[in-house]
PQR file with spaces between the fields and no chain letter, atoms N, CA, C, O and H, PARSE charges and radii, in Angstrom:
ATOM       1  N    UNK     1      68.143   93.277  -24.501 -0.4000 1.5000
ATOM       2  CA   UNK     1      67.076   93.414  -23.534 -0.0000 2.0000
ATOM       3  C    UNK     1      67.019   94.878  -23.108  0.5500 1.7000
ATOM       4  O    UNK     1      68.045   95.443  -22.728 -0.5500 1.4000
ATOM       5  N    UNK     2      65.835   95.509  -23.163 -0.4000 1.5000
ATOM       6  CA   UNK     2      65.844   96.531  -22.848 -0.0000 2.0000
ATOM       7  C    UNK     2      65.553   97.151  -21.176  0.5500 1.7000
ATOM       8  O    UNK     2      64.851   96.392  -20.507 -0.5500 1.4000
ATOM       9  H    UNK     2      65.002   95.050  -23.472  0.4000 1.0000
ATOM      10  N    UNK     3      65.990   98.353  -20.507 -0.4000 1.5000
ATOM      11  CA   UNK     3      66.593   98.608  -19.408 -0.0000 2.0000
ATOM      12  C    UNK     3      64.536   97.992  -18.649  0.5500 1.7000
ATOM      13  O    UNK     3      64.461   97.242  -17.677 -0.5500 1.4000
ATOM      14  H    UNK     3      66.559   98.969  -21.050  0.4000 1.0000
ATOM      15  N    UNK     4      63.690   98.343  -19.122 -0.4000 1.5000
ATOM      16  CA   UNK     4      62.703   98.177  -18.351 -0.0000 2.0000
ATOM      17  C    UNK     4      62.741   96.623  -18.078  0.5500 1.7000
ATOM      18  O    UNK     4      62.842   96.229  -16.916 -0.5500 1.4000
ATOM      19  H    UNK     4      63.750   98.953  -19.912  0.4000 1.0000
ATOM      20  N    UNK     5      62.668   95.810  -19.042 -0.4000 1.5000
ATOM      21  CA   UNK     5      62.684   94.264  -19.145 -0.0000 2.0000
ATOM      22  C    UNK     5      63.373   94.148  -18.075  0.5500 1.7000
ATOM      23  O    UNK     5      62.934   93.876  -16.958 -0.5500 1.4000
ATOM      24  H    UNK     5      62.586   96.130  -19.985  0.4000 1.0000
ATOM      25  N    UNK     6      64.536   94.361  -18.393 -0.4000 1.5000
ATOM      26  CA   UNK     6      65.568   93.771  -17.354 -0.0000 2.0000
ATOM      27  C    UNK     6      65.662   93.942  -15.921  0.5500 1.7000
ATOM      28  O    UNK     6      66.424   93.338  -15.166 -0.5500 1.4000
ATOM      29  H    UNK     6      64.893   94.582  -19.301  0.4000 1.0000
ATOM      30  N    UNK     7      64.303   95.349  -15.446 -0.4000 1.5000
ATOM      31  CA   UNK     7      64.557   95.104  -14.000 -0.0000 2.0000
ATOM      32  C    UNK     7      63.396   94.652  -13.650  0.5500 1.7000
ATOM      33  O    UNK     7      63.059   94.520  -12.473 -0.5500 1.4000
ATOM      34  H    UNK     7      63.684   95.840  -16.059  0.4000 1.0000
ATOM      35  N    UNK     8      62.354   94.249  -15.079 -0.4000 1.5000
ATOM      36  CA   UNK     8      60.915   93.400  -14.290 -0.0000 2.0000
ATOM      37  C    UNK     8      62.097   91.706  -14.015  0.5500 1.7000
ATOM      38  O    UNK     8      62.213   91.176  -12.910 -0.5500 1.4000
ATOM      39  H    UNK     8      62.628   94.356  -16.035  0.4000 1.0000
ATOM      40  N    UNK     9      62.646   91.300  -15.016 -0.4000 1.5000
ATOM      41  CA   UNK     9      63.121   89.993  -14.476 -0.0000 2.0000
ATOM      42  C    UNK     9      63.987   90.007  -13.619  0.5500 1.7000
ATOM      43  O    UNK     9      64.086   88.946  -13.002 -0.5500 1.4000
ATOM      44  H    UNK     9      62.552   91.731  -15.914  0.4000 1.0000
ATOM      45  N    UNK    10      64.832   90.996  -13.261 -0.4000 1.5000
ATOM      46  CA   UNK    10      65.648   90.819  -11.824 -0.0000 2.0000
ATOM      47  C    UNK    10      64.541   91.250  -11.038  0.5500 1.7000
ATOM      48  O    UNK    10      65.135   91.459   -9.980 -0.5500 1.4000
ATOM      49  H    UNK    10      64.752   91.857  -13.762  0.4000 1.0000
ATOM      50  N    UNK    11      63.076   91.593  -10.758 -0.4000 1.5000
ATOM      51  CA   UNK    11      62.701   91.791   -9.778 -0.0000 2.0000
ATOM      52  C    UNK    11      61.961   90.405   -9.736  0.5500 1.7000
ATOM      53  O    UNK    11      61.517   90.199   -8.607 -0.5500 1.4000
ATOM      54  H    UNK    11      62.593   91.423  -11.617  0.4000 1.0000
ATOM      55  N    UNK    12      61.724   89.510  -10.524 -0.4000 1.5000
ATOM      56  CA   UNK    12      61.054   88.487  -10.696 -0.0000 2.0000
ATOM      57  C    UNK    12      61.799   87.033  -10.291  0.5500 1.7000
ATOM      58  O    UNK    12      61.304   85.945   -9.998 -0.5500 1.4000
ATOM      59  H    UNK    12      62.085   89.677  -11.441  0.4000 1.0000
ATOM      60  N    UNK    13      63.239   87.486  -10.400 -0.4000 1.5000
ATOM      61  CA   UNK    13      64.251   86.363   -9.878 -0.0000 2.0000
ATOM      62  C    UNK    13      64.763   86.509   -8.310  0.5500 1.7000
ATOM      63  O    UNK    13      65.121   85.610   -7.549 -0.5500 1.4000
ATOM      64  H    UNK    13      63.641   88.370  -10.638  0.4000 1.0000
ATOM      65  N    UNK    14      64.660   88.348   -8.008 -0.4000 1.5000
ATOM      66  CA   UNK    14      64.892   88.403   -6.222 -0.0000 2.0000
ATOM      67  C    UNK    14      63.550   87.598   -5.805  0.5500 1.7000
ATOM      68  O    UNK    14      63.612   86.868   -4.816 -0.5500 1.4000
ATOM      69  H    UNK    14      64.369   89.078   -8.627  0.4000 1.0000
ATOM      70  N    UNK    15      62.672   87.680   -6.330 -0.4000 1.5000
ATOM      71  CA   UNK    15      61.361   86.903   -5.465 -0.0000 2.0000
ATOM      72  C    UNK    15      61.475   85.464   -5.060  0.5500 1.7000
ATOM      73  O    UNK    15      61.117   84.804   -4.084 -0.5500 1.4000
ATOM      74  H    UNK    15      62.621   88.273   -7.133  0.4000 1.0000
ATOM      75  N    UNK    16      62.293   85.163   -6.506 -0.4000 1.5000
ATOM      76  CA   UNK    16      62.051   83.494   -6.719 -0.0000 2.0000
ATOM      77  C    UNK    16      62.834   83.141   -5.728  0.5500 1.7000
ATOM      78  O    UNK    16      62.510   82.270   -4.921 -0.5500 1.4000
ATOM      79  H    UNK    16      62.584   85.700   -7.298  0.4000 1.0000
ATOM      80  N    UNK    17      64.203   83.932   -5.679 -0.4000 1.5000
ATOM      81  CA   UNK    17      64.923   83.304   -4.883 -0.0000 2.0000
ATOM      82  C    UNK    17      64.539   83.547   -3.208  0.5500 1.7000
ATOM      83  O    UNK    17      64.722   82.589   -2.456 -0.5500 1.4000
ATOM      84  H    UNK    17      64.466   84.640   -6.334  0.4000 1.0000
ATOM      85  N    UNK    18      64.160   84.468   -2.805 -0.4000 1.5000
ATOM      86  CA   UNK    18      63.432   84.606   -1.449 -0.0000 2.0000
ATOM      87  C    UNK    18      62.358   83.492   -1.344  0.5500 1.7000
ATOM      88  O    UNK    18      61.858   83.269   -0.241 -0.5500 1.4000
ATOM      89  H    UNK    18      64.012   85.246   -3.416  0.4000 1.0000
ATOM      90  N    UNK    19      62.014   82.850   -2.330 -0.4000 1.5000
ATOM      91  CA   UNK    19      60.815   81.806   -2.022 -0.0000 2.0000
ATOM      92  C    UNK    19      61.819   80.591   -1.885  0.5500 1.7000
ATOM      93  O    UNK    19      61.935   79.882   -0.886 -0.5500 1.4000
ATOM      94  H    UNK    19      62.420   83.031   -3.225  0.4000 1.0000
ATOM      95  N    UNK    20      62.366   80.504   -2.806 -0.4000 1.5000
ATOM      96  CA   UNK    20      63.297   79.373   -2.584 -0.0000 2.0000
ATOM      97  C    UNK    20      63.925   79.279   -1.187  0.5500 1.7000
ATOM      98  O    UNK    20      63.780   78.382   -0.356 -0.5500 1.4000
ATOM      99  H    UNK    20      62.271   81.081   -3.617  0.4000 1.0000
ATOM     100  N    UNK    21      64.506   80.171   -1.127 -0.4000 1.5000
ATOM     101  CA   UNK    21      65.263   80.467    0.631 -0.0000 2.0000
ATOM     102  C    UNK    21      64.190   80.123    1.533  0.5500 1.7000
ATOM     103  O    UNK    21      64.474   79.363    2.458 -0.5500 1.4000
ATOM     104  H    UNK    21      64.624   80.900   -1.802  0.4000 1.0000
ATOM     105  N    UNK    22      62.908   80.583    1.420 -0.4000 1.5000
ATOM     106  CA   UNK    22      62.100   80.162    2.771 -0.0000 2.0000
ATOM     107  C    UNK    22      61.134   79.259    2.378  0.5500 1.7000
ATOM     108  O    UNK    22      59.989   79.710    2.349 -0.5500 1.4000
ATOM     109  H    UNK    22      62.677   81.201    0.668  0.4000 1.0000
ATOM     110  N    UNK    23      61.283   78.155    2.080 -0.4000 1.5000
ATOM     111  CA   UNK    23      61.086   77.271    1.978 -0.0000 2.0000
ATOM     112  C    UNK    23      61.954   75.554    2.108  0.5500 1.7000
ATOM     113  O    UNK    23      62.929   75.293    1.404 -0.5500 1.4000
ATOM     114  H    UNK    23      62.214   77.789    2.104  0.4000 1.0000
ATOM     115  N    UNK    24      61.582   74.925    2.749 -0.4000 1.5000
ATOM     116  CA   UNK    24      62.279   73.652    2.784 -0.0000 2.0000
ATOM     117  C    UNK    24      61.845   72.175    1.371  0.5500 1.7000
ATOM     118  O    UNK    24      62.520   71.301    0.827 -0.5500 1.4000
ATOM     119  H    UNK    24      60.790   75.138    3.321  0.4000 1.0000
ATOM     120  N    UNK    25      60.644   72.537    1.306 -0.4000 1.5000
ATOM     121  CA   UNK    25      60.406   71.785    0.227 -0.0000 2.0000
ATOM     122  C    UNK    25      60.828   71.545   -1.270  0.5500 1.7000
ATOM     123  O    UNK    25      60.607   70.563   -1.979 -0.5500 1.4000
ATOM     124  H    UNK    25      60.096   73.247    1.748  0.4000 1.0000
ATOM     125  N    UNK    26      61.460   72.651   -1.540 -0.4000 1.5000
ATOM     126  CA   UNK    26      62.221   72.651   -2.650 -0.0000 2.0000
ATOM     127  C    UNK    26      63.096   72.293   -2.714  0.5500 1.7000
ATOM     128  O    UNK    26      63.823   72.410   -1.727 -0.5500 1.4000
ATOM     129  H    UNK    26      61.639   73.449   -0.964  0.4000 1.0000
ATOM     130  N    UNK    27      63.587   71.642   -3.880 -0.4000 1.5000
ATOM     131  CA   UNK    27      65.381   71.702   -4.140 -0.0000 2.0000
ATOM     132  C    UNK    27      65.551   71.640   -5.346  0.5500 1.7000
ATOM     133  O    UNK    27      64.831   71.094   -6.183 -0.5500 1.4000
ATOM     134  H    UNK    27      62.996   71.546   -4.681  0.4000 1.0000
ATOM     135  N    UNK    28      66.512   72.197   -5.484 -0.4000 1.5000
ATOM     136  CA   UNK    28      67.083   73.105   -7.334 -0.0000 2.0000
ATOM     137  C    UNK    28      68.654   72.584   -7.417  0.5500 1.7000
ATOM     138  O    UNK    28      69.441   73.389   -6.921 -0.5500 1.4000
ATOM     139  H    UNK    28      67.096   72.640   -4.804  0.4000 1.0000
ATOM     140  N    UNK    29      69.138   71.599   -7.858 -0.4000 1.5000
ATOM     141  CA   UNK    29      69.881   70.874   -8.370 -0.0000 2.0000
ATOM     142  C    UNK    29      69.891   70.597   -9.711  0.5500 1.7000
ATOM     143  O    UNK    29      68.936   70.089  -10.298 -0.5500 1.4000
ATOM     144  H    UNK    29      68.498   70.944   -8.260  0.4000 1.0000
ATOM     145  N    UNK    30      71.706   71.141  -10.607 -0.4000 1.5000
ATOM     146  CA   UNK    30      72.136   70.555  -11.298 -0.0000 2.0000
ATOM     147  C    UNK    30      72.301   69.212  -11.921  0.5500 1.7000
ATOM     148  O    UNK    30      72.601   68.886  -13.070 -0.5500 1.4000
ATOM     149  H    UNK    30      72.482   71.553  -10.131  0.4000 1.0000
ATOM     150  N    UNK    31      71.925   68.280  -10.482 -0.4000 1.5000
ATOM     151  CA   UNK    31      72.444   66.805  -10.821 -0.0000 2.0000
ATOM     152  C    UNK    31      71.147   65.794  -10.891  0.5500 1.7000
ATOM     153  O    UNK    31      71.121   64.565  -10.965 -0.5500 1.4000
ATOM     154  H    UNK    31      71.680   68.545   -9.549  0.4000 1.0000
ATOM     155  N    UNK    32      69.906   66.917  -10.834 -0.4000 1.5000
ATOM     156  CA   UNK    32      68.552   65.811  -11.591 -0.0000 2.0000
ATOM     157  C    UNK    32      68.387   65.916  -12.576  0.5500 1.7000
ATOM     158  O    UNK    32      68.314   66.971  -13.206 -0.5500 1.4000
ATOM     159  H    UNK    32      69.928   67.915  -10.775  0.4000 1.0000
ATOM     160  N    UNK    33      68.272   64.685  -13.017 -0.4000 1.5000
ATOM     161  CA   UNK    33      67.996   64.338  -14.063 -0.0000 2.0000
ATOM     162  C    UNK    33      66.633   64.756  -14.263  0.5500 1.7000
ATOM     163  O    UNK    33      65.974   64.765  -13.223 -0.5500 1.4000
ATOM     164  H    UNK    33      68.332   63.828  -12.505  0.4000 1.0000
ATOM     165  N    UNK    34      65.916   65.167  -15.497 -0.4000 1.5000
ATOM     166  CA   UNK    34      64.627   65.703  -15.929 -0.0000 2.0000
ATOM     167  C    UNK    34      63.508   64.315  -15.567  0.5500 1.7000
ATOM     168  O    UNK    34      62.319   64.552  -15.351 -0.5500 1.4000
ATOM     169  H    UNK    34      66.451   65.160  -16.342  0.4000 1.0000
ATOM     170  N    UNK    35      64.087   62.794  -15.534 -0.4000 1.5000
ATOM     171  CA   UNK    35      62.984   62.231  -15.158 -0.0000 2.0000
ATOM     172  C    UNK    35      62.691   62.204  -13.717  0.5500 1.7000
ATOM     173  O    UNK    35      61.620   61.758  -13.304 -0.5500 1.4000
ATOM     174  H    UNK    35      65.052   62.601  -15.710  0.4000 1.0000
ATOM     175  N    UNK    36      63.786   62.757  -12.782 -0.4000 1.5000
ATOM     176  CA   UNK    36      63.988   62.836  -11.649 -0.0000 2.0000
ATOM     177  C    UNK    36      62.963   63.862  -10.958  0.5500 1.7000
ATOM     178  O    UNK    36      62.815   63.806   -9.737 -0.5500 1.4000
ATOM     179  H    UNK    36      64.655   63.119  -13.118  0.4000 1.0000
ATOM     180  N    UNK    37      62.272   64.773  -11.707 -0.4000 1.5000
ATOM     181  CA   UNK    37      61.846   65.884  -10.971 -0.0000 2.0000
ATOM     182  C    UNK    37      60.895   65.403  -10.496  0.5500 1.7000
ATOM     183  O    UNK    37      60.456   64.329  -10.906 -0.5500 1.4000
ATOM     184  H    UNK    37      62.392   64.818  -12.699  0.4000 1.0000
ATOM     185  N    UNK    38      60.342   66.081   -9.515 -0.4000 1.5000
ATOM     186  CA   UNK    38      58.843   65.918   -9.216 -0.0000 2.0000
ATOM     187  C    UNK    38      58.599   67.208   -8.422  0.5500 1.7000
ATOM     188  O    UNK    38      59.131   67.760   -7.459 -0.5500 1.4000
ATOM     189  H    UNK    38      60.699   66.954   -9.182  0.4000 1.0000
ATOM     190  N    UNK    39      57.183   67.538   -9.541 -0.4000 1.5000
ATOM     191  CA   UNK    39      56.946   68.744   -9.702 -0.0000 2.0000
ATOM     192  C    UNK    39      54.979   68.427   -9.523  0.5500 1.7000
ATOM     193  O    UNK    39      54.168   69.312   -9.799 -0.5500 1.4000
ATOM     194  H    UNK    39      56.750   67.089  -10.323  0.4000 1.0000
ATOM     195  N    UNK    40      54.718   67.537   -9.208 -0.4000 1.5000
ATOM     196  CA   UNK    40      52.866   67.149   -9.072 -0.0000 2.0000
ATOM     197  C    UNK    40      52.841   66.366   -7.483  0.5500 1.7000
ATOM     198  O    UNK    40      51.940   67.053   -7.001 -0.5500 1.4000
ATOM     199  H    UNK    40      55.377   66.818   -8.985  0.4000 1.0000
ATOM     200  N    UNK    41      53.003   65.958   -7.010 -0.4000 1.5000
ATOM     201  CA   UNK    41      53.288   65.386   -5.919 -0.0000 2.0000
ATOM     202  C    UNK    41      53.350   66.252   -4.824  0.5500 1.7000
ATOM     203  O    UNK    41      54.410   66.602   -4.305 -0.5500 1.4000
ATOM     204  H    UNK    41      53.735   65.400   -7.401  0.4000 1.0000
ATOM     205  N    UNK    42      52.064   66.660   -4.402 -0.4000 1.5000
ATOM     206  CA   UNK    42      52.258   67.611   -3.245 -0.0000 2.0000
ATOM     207  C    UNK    42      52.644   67.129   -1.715  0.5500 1.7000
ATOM     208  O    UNK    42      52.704   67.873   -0.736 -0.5500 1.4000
ATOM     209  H    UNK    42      51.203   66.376   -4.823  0.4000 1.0000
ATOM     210  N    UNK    43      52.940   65.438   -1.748 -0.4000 1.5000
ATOM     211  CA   UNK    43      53.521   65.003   -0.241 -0.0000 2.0000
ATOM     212  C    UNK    43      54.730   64.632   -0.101  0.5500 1.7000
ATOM     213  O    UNK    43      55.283   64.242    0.927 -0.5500 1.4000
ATOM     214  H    UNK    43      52.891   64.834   -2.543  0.4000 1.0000
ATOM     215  N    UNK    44      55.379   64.818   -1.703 -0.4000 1.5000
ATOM     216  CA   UNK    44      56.886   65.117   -1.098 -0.0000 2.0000
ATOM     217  C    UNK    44      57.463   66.021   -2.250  0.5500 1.7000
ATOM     218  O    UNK    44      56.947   66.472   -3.272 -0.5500 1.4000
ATOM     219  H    UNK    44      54.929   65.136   -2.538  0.4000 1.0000
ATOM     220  N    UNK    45      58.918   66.133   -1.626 -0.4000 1.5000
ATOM     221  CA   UNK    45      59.542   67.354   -1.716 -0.0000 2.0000
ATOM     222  C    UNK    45      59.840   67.461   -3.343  0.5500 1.7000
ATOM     223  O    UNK    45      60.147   66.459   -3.988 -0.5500 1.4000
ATOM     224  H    UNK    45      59.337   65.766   -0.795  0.4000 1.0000
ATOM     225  N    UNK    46      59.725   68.729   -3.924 -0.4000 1.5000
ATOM     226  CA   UNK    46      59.722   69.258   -5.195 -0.0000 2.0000
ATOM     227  C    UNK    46      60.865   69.461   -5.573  0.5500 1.7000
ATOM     228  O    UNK    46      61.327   70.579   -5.343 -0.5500 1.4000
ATOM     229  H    UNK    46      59.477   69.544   -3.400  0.4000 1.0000
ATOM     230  N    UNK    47      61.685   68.488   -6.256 -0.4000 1.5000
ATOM     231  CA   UNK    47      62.812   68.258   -7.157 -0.0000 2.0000
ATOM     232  C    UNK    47      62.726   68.534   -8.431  0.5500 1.7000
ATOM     233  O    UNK    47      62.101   67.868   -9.257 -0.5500 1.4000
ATOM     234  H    UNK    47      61.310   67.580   -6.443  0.4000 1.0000
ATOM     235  N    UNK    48      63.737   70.137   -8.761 -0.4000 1.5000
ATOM     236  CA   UNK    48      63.870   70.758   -9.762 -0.0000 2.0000
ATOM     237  C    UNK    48      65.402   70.831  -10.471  0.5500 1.7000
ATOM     238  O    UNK    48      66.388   71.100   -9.785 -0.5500 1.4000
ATOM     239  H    UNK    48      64.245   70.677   -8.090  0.4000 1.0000
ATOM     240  N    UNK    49      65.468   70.637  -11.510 -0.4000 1.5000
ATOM     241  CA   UNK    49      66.744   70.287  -12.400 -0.0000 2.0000
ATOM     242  C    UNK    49      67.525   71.428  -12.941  0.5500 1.7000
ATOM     243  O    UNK    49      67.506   71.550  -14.166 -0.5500 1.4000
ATOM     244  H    UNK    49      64.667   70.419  -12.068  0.4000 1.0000
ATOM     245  N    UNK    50      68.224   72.306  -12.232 -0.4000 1.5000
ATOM     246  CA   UNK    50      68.453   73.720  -13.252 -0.0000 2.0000
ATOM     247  C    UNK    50      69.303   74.300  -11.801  0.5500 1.7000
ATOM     248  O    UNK    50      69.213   73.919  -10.634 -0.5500 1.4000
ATOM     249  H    UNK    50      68.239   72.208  -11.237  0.4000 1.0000
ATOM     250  N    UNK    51      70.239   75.498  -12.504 -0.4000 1.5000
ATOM     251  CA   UNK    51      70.562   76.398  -10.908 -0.0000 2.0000
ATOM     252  C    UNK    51      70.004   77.835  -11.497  0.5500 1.7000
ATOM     253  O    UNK    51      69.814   78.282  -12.628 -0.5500 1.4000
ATOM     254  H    UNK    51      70.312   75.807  -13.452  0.4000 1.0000
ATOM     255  N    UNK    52      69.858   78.274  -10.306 -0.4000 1.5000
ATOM     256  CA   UNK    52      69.888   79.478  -10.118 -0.0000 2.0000
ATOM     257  C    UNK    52      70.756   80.633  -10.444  0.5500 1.7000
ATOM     258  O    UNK    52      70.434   81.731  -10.898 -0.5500 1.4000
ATOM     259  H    UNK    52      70.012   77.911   -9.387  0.4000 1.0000
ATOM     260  N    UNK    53      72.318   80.010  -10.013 -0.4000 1.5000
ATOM     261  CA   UNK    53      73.262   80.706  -10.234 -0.0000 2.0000
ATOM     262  C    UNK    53      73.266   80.839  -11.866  0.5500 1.7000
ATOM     263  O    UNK    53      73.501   82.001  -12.198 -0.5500 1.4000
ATOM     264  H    UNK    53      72.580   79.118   -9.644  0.4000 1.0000
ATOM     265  N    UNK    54      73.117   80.179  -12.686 -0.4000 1.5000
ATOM     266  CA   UNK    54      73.357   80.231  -14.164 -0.0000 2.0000
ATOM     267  C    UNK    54      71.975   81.014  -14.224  0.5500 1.7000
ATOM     268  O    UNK    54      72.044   81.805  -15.164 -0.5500 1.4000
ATOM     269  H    UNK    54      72.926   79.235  -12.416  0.4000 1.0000
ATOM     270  N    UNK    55      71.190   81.067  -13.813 -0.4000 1.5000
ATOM     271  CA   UNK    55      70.354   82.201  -14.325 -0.0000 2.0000
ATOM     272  C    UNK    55      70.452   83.479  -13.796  0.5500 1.7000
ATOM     273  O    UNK    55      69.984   84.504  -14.291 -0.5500 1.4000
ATOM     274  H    UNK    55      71.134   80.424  -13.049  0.4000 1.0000
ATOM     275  N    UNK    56      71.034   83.378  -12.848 -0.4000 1.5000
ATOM     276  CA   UNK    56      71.951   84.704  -12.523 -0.0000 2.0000
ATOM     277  C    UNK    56      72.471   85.377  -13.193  0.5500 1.7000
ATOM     278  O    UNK    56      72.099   86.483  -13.584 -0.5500 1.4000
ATOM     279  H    UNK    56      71.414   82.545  -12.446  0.4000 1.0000
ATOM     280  N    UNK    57      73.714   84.637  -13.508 -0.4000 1.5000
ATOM     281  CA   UNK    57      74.868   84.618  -14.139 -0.0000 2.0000
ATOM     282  C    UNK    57      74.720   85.369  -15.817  0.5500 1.7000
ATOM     283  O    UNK    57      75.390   86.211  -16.415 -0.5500 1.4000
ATOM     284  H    UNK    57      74.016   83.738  -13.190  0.4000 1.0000
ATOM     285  N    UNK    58      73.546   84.605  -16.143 -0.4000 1.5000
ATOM     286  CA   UNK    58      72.812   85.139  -17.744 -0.0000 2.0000
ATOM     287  C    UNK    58      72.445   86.143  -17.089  0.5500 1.7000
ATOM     288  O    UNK    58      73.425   86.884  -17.015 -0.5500 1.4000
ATOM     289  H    UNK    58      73.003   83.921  -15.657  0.4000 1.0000
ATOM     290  N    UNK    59      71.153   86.809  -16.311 -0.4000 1.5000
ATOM     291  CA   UNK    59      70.658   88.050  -16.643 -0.0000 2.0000
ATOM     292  C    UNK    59      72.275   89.277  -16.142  0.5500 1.7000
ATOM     293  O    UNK    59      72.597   90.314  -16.721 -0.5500 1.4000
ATOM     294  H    UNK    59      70.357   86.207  -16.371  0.4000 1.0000
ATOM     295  N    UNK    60      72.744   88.831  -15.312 -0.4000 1.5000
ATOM     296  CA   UNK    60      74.346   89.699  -15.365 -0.0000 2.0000
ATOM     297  C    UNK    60      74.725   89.719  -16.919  0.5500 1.7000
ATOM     298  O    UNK    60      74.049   90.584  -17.477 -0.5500 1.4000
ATOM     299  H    UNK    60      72.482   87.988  -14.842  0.4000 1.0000
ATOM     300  N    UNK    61      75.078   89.446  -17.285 -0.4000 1.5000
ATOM     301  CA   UNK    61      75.139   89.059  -18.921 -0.0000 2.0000
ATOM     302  C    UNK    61      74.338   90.057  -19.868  0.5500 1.7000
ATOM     303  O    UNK    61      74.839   90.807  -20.705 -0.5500 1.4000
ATOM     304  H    UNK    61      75.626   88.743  -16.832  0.4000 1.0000
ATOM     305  N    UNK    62      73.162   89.928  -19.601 -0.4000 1.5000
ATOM     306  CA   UNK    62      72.474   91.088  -20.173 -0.0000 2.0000
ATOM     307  C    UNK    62      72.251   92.552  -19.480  0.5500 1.7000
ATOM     308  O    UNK    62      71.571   93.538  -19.765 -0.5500 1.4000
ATOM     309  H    UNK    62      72.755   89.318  -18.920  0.4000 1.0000
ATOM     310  N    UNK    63      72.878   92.315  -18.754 -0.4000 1.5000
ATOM     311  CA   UNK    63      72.764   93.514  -17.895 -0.0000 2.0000
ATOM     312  C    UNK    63      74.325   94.406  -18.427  0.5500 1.7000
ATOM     313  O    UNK    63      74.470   95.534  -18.898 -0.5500 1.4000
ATOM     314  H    UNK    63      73.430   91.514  -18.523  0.4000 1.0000
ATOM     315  N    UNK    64      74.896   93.784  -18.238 -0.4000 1.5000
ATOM     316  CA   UNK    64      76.147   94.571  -19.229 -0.0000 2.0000
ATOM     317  C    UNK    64      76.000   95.152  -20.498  0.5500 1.7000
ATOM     318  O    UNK    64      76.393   96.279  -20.798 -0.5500 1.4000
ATOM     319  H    UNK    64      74.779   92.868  -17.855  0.4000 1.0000
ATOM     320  N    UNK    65      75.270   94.145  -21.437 -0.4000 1.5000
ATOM     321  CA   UNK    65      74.865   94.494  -22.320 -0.0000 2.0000
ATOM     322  C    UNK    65      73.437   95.820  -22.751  0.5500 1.7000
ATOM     323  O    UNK    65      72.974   96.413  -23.725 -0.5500 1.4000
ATOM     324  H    UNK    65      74.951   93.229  -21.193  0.4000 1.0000
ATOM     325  N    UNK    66      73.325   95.747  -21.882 -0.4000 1.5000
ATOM     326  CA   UNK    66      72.103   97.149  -21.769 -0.0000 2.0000
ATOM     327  C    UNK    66      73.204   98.401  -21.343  0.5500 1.7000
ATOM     328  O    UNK    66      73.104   99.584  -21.667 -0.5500 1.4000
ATOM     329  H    UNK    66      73.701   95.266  -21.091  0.4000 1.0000
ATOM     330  N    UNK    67      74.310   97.752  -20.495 -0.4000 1.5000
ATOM     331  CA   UNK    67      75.011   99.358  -20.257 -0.0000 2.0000
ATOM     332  C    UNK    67      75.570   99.716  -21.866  0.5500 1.7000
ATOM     333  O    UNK    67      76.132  100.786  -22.101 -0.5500 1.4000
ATOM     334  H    UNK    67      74.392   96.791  -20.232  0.4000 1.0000
């Protein structure tokens, strides 16, 4: 990944996660299951299957790798 890439998606993941933080309607859990999500349903809360930290964790990952 090259050095520009890599700070449009860390600037694209500080956002996500500031949205995530101010917000209550979300939740980003490891332990849903993919039929579990609900992602169309705008009267209740938006259950997403994945963390954050592991996408962290990867762009750190490539970020070494660019040094």
């Amino acid at each position: 990944m090259e050095y520009e890439t890599f700070m449009n998606t860390l600037a694209t993941v500080t956002k996500l996660l500031y949205l995530l933080i101010g917000t209550d309607r979300v939740n980003l859990s490891v332990t849903y299951a993919e039929e579990d999500e609900h992602l169309t349903d705008e009267n209740e809360e938006y259950r997403i299957q994945g963390s954050i930290l592991i996408a962290v964790q990867r762009l750190d990952g490539k970020s070494a790798k660019i040094l």
